[in-house]
C-alpha positions in Angstrom: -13.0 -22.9 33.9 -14.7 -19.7 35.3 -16.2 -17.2 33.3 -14.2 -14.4 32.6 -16.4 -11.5 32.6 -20.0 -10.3 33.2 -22.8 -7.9 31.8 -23.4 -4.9 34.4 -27.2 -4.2 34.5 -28.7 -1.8 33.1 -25.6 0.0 30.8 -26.0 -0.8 27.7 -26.7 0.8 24.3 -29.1 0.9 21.4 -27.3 0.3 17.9 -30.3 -0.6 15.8 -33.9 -1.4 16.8 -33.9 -4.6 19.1 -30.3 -4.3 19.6 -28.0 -3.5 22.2 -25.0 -3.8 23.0 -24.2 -4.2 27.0 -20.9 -3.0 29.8 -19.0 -6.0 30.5 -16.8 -6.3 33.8 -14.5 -8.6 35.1 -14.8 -11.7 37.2 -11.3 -12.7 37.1 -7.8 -11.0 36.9 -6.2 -10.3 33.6 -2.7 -10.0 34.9 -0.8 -9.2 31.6 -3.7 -6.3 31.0 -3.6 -5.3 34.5 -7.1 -6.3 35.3 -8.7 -7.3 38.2 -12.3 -8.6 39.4 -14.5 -5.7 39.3 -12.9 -3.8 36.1 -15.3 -2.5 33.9 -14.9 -3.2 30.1 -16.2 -2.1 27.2 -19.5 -3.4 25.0 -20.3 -6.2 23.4 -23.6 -7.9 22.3 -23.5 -10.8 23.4 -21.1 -13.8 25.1 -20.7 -15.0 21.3 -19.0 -11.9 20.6 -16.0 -12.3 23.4 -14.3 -15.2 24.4 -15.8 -16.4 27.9 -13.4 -19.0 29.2 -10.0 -19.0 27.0 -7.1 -16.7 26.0 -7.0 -13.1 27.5 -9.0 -11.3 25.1 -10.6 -8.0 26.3 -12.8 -5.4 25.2 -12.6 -1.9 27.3 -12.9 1.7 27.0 -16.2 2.5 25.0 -15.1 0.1 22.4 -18.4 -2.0 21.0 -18.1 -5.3 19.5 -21.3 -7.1 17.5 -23.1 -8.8 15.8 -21.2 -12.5 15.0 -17.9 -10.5 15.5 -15.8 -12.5 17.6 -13.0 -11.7 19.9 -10.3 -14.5 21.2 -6.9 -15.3 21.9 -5.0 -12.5 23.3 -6.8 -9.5 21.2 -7.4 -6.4 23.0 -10.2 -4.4 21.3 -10.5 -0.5 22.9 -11.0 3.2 23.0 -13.5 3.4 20.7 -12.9 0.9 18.3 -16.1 -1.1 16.8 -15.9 -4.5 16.0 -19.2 -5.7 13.6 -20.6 -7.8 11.0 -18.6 -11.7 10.9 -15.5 -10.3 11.6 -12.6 -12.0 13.6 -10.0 -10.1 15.8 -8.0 -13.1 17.3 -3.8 -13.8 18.4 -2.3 -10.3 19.8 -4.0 -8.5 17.6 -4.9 -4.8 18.8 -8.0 -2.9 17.3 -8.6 0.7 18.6 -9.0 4.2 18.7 -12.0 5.3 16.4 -11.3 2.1 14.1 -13.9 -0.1 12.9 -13.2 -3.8 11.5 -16.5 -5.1 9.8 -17.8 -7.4 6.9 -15.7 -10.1 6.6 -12.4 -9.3 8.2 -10.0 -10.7 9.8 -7.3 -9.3 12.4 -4.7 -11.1 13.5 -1.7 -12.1 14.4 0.1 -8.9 16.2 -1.1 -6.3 14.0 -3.0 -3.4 15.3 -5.5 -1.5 13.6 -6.4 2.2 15.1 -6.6 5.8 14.2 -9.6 6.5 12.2 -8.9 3.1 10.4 -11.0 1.2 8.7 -11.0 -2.9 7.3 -14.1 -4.1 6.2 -15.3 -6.5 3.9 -13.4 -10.1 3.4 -9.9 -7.7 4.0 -7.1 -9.5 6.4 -4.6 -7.7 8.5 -1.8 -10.4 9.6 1.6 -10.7 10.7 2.9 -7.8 12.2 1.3 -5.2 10.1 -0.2 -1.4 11.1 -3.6 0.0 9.4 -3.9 3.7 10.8 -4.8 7.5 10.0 -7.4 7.3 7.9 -6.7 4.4 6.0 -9.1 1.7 4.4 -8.3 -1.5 3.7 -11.2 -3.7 1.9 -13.0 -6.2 -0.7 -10.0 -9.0 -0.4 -6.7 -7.2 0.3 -4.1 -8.2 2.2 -1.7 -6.6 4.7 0.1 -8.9 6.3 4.2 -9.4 7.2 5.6 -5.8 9.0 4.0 -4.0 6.3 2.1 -0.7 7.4 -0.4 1.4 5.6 -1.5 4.6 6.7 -2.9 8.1 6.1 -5.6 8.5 3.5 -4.6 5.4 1.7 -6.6 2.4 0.2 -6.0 -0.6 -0.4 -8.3 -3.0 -2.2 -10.0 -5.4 -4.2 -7.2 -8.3 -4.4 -4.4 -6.6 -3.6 -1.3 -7.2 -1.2 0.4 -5.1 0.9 3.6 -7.2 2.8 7.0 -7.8 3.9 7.9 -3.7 5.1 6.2 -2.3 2.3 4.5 1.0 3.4 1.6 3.1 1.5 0.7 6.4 3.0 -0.7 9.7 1.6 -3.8 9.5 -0.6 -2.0 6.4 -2.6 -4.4 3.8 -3.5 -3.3 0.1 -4.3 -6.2 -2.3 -6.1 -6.6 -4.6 -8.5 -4.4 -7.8 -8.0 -1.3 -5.2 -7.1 1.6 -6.3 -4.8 3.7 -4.1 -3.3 6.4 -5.5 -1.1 9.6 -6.0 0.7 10.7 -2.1 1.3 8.8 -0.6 -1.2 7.2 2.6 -0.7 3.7 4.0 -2.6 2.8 7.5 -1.3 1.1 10.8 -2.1 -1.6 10.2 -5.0 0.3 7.2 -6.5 -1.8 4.6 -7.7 -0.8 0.9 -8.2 -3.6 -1.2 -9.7 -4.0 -4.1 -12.3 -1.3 -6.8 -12.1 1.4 -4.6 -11.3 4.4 -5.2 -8.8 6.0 -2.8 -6.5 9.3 -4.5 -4.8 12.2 -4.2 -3.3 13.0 -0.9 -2.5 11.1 1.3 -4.9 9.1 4.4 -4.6 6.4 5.2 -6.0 4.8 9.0 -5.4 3.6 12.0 -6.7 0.6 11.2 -9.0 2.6 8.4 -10.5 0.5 5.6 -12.0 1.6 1.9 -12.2 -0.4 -0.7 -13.6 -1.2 -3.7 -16.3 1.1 -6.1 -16.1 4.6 -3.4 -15.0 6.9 -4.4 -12.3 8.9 -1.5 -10.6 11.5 -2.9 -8.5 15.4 -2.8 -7.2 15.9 1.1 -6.1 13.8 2.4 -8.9 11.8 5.3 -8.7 9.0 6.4 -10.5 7.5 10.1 -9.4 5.5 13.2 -11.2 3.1 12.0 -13.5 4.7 9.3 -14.7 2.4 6.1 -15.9 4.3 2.7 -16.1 2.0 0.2 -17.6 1.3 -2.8 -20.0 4.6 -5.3 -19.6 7.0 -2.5 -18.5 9.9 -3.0 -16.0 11.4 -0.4 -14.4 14.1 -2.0 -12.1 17.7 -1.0 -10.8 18.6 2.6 -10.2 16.2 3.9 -12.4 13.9 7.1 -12.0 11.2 8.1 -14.0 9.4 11.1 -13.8 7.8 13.9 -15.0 4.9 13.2 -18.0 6.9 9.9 -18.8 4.8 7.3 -20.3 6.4 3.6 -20.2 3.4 1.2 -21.6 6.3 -1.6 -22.8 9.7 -3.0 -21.7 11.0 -1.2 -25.1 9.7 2.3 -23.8 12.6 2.8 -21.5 16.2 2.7 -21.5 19.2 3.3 -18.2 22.3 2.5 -17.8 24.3 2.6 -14.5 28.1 3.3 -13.7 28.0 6.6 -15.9 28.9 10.4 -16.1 31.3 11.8 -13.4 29.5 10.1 -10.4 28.8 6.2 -12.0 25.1 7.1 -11.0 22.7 6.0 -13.3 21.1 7.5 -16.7 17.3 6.7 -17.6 15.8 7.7 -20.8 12.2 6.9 -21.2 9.2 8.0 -23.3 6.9 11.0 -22.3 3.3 10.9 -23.0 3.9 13.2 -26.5 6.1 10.7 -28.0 9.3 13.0 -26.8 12.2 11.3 -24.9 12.9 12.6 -21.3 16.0 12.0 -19.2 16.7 11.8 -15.1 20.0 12.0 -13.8 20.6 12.4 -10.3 18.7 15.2 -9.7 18.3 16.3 -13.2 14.8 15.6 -15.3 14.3 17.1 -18.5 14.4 16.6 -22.0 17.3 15.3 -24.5 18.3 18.5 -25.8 18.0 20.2 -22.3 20.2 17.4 -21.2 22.4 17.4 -23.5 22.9 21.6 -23.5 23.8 21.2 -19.4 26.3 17.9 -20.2 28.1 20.2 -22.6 28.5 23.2 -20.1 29.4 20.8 -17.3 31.3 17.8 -18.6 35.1 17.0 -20.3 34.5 15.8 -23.7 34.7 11.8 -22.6 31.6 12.3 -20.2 29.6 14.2 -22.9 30.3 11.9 -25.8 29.3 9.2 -23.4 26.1 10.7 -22.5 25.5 11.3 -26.4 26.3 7.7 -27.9 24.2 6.3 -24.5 21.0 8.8 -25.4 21.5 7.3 -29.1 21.2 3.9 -28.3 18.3 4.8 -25.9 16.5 6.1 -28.7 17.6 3.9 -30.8 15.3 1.3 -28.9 12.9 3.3 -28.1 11.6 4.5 -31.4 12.3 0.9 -32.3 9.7 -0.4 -29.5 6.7 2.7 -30.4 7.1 1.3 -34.0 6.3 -1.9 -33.0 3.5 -0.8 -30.9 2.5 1.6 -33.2 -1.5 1.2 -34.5 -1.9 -0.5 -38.1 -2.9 2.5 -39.7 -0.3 4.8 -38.3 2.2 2.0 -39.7 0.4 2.6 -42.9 0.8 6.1 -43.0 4.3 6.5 -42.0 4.8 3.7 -45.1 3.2 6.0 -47.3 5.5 8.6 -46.9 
């Protein structure tokens, strides 16, 4: 087969001492990129860094691909975009922009990095997903299925990012975190350990989850809320505020209640207090219990009552058992 493309004399450009990266141009058509013989491309350091006589691969614009980067299949690499280090952009995949793909990773598939985006280190992009903004996807992570992260956000060390799971804002996912099918992590959330984010959850504000917590179902967890240690927070639930839910015992809903059958969560707050959502409420017992009284027939507000005692029932139940030798010691002694 012919070669596809050419270096055009004397256009090239210096990216470290001894190294340059040069114009390509067509010698053959393209026809699903629209190009013809004589169409100038974009840089690359050598033929080892774009396929010569297979797929439709391109590089154009100003975009710059090299050292052992390589570019096949059908990937389009452009604008701006620089492509460095061992890394692979191969199937559809698109890279462009200002992004940069480096180290280690790999791009494929039809996922398209661009924006200010950047993958780098032994990070994979797969499937169908979207890396944009300013987002940074490294060390081993994973974004694959339609899954798209975006804005400020990072997502690192081991962690996986998949099905339509988004992450956005300034969130940060690391660790050996999941966060999949719909979920959603945004603003300064953070999701790190062996946590699991599912289904179609939310995670924002400056929320924490991590250890070994799963949220899942339509659960939210907002504020300053930390989930960690074994906790699942599944269902309708929402947690918020300065809840702090380190153990499955630290939390307590129950759906189909109150006027609306929406759903009542009582969890722990980081001063051993108990806080409540409902609907849009989120406050304390007592402040709770003072608007159930002005608002509800005496059925709903009982209900509300005997459901708050059971939850703290448990929950005090759970802190016990969690509680530090000596402080079990010292409660004894009183």
């Amino acid at each position: 087969m012919s070669k596809k493309y050419e270096f055009v004399p004397g256009d090239e450009i210096t990216i470290a001492p001894g190294r340059t990266v040069k114009r390509i141009r067509a010698l053959v058509a393209i026809a699903t990129l629209g190009i013809v013989p004589g169409d100038l491309g974009g840089y690359v350091e050598s033929e080892a860094n774009l396929a010569q006589v297979s797929g439709n691969a391109w590089v154009s614009g100003d975009a710059q691909v090299s050292g052992d980067a390589w570019v096949s299949g059908n990937a389009q690499v452009y604008g701006d975009a620089w492509v460095s280090g061992n890394a692979q952009v191969y199937g559809d995949a698109r890279v462009s922009g200002n992004a940069q793909v480096s180290g280690n990773a790999w791009v494929s598939g039809n996922a398209q990095v661009y924006g200010d985006a950047r993958v780098s280190g032994n990070a994979q992009v797969s499937g169908n997903a979207q890396v944009y903004g300013d987002a940074r996807v490294s060390g081993n992570a994973w974004v694959s299925g339609n899954a798209w992260v975006s804005g400020n956000a990072q997502v690192s060390g081991n962690a996986q990012v998949s099905g339509n799971a988004q992450v956005s804002g300034n969130a940060q996912v690391s660790g050996n975190a999941q966060v999949y099918g719909d979920a959603r992590v945004s603003g300064n959330a953070q999701v790190y350990g062996n946590a699991w984010v599912s289904g179609n959850a939310w995670v924002s504000g400056n929320a924490w989850v991590s250890g070994d917590a799963q949220v899942s179902g339509d659960a939210r967890v907002s504020g300053n809320a930390q989930v960690s240690g074994n906790a699942q927070v599944s269902g309708n639930a929402w947690v918020s505020g300065d809840a702090q839910v380190s153990g499955r015992g630290l939390i307590f809903w129950a759906s189909i209640v109150g006027t609306e059958n929406g759903t009542l969560t009582v969890y722990n707050a980081k001063d051993d207090t108990l806080l409540v959502t409902r609907g849009c409420f989120s406050g304390t017992v007592d402040e709770f219990l003072a608007k159930s009284a002005k608002v509800h027939d005496d059925r709903i507000k009982r209900e509300y009552q005997l459901l708050i005692e059971v939850a703290a029932s448990r929950i005090e139940a759970a802190l016990a058992e969690t509680a530090k030798p000596e402080d079990a010691d010292t409660a004894k002694s009183r």
